[in-house]
N, C-alpha and C positions, 0 to 999 in steps of 0.2 A: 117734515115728512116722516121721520123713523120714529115720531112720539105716537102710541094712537090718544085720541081725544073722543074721549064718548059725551055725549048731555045726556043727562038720566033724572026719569021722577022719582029714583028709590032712594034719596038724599033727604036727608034730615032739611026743615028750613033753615037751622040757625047754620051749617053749613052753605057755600057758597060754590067751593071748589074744592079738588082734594090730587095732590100726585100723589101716588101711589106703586110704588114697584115696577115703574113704568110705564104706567098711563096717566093720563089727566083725567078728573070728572068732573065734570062741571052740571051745576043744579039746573035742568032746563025750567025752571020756576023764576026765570032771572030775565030782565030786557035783553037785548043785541046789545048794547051800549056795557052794560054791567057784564056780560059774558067774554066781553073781549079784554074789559079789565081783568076779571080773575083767568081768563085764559094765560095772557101776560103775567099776571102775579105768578100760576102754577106753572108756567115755561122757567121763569127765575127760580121758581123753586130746585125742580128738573135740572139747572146748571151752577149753582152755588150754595145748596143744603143738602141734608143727608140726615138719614136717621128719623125718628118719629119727633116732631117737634111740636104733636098735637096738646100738649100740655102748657097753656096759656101763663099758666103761673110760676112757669122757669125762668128764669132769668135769659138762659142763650136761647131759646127756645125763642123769648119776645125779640131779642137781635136778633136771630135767621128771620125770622117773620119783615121785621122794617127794613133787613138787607134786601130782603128778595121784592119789597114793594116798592123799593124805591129801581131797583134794576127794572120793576115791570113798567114804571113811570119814564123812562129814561128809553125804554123799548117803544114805548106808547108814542112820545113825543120828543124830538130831539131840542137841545139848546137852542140852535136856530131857530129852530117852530116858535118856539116860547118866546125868543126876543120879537119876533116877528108879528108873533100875536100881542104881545105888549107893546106894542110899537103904535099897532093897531086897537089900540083901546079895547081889546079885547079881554 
């Protein structure tokens, strides 16, 4: 609730989502499905990065990125789900 979250068309395509000084943006060019993934991504962002780490070709920059994907996968879906859907030949 304290975060605001806007979807905006003024977003680059190759962009997806972006937190920003405390807000989220997410590309409204994106399914409901894809949206609630980078929502999740830029929430992890929001709680375990810091700093501009828009530069792909840094080294810490690529670890904050897969820390914070893998937090939004973990937010997405717990262990249980996952056993449960494997379980289920899912």
């Amino acid at each position: 609730d304290h975060l605001p979250i806007t979807e905006t068309k003024y977003m680059p395509d190759f962009m997806s989502g972006l937190y920003l000084d405390g807000e989220i943006l997410i590309n409204d060019n994106r399914s409901v499905r894809q949206k609630l993934e980078i929502l999740a991504e830029e929430i992890a962002h929001h709680e375990i990065t810091y700093g501009n780490i828009l530069n792909i070709n840094d080294f810490q920059n690529n670890k904050y990125e897969l820390k914070a994907r893998r937090l939004a996968f973990e937010m997405l879906i717990n262990l249980d789900d996952l056993v449960k859907a494997h379980s289920e030949g899912v």
